[in-house]
SEDREN-405216 format. One record per residue (C-alpha): y, x, z; residue number from 0. Coordinates in steps of 0.001 Angstrom, whole numbers, plus 500000, padded with zeros to 6 digits. Layout:
{{Y,X,Z},NUM}
...
//
This chain:
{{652065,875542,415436},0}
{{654397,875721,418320},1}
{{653910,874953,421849},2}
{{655487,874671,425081},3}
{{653972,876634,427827},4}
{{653879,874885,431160},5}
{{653897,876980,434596},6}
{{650658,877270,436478},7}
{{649772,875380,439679},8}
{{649218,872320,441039},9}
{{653064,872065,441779},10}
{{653704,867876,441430},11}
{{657460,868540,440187},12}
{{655987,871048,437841},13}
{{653183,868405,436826},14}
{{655458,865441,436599},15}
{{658000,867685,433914},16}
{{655111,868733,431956},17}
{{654143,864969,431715},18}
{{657772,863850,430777},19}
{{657757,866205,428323},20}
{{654528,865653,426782},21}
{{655350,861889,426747},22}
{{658850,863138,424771},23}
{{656981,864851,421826},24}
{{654929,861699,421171},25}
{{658011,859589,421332},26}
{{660096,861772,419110},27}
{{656932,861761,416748},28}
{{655578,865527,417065},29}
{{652574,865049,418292},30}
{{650070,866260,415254},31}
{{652654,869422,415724},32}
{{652138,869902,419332},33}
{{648693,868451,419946},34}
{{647612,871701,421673},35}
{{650040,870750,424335},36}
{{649247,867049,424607},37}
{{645712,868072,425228},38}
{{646787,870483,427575},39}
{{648489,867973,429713},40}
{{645905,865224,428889},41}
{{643020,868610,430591},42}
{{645420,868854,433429},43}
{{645538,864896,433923},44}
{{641781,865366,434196},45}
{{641781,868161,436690},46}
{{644551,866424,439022},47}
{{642879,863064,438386},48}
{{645971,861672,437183},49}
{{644207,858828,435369},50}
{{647194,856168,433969},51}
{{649038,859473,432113},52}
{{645506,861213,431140},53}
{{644379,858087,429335},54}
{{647871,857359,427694},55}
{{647455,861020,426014},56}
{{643542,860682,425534},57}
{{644521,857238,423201},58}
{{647120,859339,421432},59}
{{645244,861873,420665},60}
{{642383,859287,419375},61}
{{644739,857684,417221},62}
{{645840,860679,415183},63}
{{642147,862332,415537},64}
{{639440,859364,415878},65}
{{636280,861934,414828},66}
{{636705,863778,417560},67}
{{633827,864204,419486},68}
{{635621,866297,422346},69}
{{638535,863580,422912},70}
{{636097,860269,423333},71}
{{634528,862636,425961},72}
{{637126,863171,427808},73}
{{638378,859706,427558},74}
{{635014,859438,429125},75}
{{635480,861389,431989},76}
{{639180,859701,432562},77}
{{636953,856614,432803},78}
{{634245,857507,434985},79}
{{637124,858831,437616},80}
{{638869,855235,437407},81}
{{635414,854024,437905},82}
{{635082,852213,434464},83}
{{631647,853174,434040},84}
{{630529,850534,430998},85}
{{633546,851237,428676},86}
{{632976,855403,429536},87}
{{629137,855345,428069},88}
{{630774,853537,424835},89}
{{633075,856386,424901},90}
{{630113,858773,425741},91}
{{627940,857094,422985},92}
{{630728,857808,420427},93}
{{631267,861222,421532},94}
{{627325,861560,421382},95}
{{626875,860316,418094},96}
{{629692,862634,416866},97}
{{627751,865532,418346},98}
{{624213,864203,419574},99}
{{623416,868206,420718},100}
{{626168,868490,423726},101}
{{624702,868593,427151},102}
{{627885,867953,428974},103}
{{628781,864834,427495},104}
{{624719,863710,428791},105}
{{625884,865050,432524},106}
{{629047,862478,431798},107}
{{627227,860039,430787},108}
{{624498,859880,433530},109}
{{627429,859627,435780},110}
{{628391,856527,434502},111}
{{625357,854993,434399},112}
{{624604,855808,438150},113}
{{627471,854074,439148},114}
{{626513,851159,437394},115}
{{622811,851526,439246},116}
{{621478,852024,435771},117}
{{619033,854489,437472},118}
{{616558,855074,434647},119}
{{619309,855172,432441},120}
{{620553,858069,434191},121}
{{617418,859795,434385},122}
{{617133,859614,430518},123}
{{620231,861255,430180},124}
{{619711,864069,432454},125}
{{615891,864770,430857},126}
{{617805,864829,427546},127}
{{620591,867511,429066},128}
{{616690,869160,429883},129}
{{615352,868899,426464},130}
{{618338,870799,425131},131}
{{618779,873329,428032},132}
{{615504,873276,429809},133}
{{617358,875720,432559},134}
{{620777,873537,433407},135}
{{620512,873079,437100},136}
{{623182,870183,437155},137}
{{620635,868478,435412},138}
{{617819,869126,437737},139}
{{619819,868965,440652},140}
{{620871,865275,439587},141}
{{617394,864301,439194},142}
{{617020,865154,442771},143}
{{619659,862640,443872},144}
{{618261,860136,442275},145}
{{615235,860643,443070},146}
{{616349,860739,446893},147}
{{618326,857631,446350},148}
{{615219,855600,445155},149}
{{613135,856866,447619},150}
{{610757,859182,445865},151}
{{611671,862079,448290},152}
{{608279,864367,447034},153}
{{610001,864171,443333},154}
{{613570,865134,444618},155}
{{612016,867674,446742},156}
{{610859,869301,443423},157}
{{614013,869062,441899},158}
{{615942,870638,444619},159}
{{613680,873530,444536},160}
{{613894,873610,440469},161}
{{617599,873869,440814},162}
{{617350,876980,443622},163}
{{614965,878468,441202},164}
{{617535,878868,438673},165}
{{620589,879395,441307},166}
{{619310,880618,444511},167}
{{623029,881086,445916},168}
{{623265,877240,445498},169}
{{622995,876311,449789},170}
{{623919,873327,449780},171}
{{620591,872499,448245},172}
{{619187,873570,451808},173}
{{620740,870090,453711},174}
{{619184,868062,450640},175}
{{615714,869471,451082},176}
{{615895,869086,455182},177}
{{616819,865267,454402},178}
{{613857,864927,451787},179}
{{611664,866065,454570},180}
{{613296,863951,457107},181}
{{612615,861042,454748},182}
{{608831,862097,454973},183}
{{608504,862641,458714},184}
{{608420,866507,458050},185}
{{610443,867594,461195},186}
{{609921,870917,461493},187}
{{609883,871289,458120},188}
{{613716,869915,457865},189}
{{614343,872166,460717},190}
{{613777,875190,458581},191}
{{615826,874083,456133},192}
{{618707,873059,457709},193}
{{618649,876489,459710},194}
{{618707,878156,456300},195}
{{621735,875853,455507},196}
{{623277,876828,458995},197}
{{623072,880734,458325},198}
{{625380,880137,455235},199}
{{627612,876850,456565},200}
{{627937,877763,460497},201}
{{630741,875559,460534},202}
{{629238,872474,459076},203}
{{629470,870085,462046},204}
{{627052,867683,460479},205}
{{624331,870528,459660},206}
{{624274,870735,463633},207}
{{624184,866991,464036},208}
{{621084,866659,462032},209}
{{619514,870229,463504},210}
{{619899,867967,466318},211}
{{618488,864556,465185},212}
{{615129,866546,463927},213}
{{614895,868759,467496},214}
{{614753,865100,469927},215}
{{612516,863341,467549},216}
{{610232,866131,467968},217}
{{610609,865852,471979},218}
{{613051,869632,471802},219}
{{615660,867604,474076},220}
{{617418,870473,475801},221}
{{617711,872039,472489},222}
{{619012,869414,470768},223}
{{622025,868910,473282},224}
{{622597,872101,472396},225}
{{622997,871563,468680},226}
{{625152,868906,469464},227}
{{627855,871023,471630},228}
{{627676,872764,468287},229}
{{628852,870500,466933},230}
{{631410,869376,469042},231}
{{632946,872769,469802},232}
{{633290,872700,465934},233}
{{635000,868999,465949},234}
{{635312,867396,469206},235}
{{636145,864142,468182},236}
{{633007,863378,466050},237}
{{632014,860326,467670},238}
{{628504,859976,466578},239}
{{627908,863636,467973},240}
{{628879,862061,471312},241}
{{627016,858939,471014},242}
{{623740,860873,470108},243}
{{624628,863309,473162},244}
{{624896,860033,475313},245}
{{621630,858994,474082},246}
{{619429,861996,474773},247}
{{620971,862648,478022},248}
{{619945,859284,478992},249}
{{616455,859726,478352},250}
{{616466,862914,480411},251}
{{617231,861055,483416},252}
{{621008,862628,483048},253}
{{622452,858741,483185},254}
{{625952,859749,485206},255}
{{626513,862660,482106},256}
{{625581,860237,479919},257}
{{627990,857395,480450},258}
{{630471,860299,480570},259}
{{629493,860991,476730},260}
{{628899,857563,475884},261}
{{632922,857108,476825},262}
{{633864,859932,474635},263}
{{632176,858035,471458},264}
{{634423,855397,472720},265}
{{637633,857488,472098},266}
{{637233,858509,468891},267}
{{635160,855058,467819},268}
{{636453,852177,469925},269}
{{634972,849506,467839},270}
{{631216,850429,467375},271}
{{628621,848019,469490},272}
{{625821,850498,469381},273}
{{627935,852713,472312},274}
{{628826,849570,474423},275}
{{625124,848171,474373},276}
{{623754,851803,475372},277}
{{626792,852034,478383},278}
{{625442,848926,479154},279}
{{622149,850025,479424},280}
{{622972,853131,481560},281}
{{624652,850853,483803},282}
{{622089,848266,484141},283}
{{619592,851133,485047},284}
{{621970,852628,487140},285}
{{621606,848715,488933},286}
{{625592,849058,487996},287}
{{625136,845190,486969},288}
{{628782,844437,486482},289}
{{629837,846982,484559},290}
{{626698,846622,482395},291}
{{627953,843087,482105},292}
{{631361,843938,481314},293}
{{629817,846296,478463},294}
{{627141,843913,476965},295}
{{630172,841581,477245},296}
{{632293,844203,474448},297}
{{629185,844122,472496},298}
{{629395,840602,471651},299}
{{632564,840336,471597},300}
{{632446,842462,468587},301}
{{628853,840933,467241},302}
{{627854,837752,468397},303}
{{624796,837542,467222},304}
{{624001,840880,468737},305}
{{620217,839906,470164},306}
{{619938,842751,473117},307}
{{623387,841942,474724},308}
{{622575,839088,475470},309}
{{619092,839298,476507},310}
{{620404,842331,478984},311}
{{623323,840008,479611},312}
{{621080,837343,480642},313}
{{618877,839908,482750},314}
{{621481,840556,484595},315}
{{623009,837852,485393},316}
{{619702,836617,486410},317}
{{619356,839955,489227},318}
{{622719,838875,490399},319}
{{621350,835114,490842},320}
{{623799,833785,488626},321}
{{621187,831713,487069},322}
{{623262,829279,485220},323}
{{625228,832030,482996},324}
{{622400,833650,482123},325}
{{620701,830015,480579},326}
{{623799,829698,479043},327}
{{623373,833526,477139},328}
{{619690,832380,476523},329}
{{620695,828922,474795},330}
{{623673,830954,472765},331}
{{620703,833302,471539},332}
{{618191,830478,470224},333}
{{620946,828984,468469},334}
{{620995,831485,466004},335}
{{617392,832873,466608},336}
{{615105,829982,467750},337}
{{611939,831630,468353},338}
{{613003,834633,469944},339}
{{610319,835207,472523},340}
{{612143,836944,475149},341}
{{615115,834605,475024},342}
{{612262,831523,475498},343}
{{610816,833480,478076},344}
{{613383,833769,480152},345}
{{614763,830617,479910},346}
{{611755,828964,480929},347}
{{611311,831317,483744},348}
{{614752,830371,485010},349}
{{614125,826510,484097},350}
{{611066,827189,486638},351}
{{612812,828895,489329},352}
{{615731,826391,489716},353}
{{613792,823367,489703},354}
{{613456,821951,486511},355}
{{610479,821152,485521},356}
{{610191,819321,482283},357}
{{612646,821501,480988},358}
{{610691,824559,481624},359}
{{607678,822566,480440},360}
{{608940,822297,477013},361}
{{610124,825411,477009},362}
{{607092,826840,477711},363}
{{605058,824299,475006},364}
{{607387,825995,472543},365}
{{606848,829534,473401},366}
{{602709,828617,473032},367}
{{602953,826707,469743},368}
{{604724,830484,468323},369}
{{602798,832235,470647},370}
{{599319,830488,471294},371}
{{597553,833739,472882},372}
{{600171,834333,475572},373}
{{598315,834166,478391},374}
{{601869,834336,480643},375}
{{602898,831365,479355},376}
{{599869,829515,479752},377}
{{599255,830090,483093},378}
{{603199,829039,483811},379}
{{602537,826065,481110},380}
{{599012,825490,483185},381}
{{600822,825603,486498},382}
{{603648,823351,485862},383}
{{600952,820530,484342},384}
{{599704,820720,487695},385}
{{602791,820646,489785},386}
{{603974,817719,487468},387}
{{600831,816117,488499},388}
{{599232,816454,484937},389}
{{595990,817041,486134},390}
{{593733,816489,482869},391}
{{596359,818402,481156},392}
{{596197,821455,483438},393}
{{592577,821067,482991},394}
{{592562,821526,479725},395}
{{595481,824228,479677},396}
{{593630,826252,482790},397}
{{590051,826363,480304},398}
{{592546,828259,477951},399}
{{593701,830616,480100},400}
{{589979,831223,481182},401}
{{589023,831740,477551},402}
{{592158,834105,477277},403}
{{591779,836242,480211},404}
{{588064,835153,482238},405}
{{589277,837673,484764},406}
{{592324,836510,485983},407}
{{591421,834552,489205},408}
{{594328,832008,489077},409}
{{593040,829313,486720},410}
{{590028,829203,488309},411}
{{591919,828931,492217},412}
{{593982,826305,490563},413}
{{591139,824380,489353},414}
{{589265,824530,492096},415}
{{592769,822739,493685},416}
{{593021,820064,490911},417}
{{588978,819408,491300},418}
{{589513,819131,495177},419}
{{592273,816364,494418},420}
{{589979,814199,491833},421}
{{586778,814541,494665},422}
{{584793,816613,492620},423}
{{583231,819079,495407},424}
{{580518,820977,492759},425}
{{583326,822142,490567},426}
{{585590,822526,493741},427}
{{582338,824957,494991},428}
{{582104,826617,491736},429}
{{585750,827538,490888},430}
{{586294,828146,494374},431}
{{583255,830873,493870},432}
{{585418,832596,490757},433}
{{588605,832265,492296},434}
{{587050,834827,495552},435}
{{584847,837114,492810},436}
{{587827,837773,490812},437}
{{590847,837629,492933},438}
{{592291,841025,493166},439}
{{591860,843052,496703},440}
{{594807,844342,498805},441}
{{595043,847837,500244},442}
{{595337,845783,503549},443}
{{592473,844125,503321},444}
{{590115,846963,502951},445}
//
């Protein structure tokens, strides 16, 4: 049989003659002659993922050789890289039931079926690649991404270790295992392994990122800014390095460094909220309310339903006495989240400190009926019954916050108040009584 030989390389000129030629042998009807060479081009279609001209020459090849199992597995593969998983397991099945004992066409074949979330599909396939070649670490290795992806971290912990078993030069198994034991809260645990990964990968930029992650949860601060300029002396514009940099800094106390790193994130990642909300936060701290304004400001501007903006928005505003913005970031909250406490909360608060009474007084109904044991809100609720001039109300409401707290001294001083009003000089004598026993004493009074 003669055939053409084609240079080697990934050379595209080179690629796109052998293809013109291959496609010129079919046309001038030599194909059973050269099929060596159509297969060879259809192989290097596979390897350059060139998947329009690998399945022309897979079909080809089918139609002139139909029973063979090698061909509807590669037609497969072609497939599975154009991300036509259900019509590659009918060309896997074929293949399969051409020749049932061929563990690559299983590893093929669980591909597919992952990508169409057929998990236990998947897992059949690999434990069959097992129960012909109880030693194939693909297999194994598989299983343990799968495993990982349905959360059953102890079971792809045990595959990951199966697969180093049988290949212990195989590192990259090292990250997988420190992000099993991640998943389980195993810190130190994933610190050893991602060390081991380090030794072999020193250069892996996201190895140091998650050294880092596992060294702050475990309160290793200092060390885990460390990691991080790892990191970033390997890639300095990985933005999620400086956000977590930002971050940790902050909660040392380092809140000028951090907005510094928090700006950085900013460069390389202009659009993500989570870095405005934490400048924000900085600032605010910082009692820099404008520019945590302006920040909180970005945040919603890019998510408007973004809860914490505007419940530090609001906070703010209300520091700066710019009471009726920060109602307005309240009411723009509970439109989309009614029963947020803290935007209820504050509302009412503000409805109380500006005058208006009934407003804060239904405000504060509302923020009882989802919160009945609040005892904050039912002394406010208690004390603007009485202020109202709701007396039997604030009776009532004040004998809750007595059965809520019995040693908080303001129901019973504002009782003794209400009683004094309707004449009644035995309660006014006995709340009076509790109001003195319970009210809290000053250093100035000692």
């Amino acid at each position: 049989m003669s055939n053409i030989n084609f240079p080697s390389g990934n050379n595209f000129k080179d690629q796109n003659e052998e293809i013109l030629t291959s496609r010129r042998i079919i046309e001038d009807g030599k194909l059973i002659l050269q099929m060596e060479t159509i297969e060879e081009t259809m192989n290097n279609c596979i390897d350059t993922e060139n998947v329009n001209d690998g399945i022309y020459f897979i079909d080809k090849l089918l139609e002139v050789s139909p029973y063979n199992s090698d061909f509807w597995h590669k037609k497969g593969i072609l497939l599975n890289l154009d991300f036509k998983f259900e019509n590659a397991i009918i060309c896997f099945e074929k293949a399969l039931t051409l020749n049932p004992g061929d563990v690559e066409i299983y590893l093929e074949k669980s591909v597919a079926e992952e990508g169409l979330e057929l998990n236990m599909e998947a897992i059949s396939s690999l434990e069959k690649v097992l129960e012909l070649e109880p030693q194939n670490e693909e297999a194994f290795y598989n299983l343990g991404l799968i495993a990982f992806r349905l959360n059953d971290f102890v079971k792809a912990k045990e595959c990951f270790f199966k697969t180093l078993n049988l290949n212990n030069e195989y590192n990259e198994i090292y990250f997988d295992l420190a992000s099993c034991e991640e998943s389980l809260g195993n810190y130190n645990s994933a610190l050893n392994f991602i060390d081991k990964y380090i030794e072999v990968n020193p250069y892996d930029e996201s190895a140091w990122y998650n050294k880092s992650v596992f060294l702050s949860v475990i309160n290793r601060k200092e060390e885990a800014l460390n990691s991080l300029e790892f990191a970033l002396a390997i890639n300095d514009e990985f933005p999620q390095a400086w956000f977590n940099k930002g971050v940790i800094s902050a909660e040392l106390g380092l809140l000028h460094l951090s907005i510094e790193y928090f700006n950085n994130a900013l460069k390389y990642d202009p659009s993500d909220e989570n870095t405005y909300i934490n400048l924000a936060n900085v600032h605010k701290e910082l009692n820099d309310y404008e520019n945590a304004i302006k920040n909180f400001s970005i945040t919603l501007n890019l998510n408007k339903e973004n809860t914490k903006a505007y419940l530090g928005r609001a906070d703010c505003y209300t520091i700066l006495g710019k009471y009726n913005l920060a109602l307005i970031d309240y009411n723009q909250l509970l439109r989309f989240s009614n029963n947020n406490k803290e935007a209820l909360l504050g509302k009412a608060e503000i409805e109380y400190l500006i005058g208006n009474l009934n407003f804060a007084w239904d405000t504060f109904a509302k923020i009882i009926k989802i919160d009945p044991e609040n005892i904050n809100a039912n002394l406010k609720f208690s004390q603007i019954n009485f202020e109202l001039g709701n007396y039997d109300i604030a009776i009532k409401s004040f004998y809750k916050c007595i059965e809520l707290d019995d040693n908080n001294y303001l129901p019973y001083y504002y009782l003794a108040k209400i009683f004094k009003i309707k004449g009644d000089k035995n309660k006014v004598k006995y709340f009076s009584g509790l109001a003195v026993k319970f009210k809290p004493v000053s250093n100035n009074n000692r």
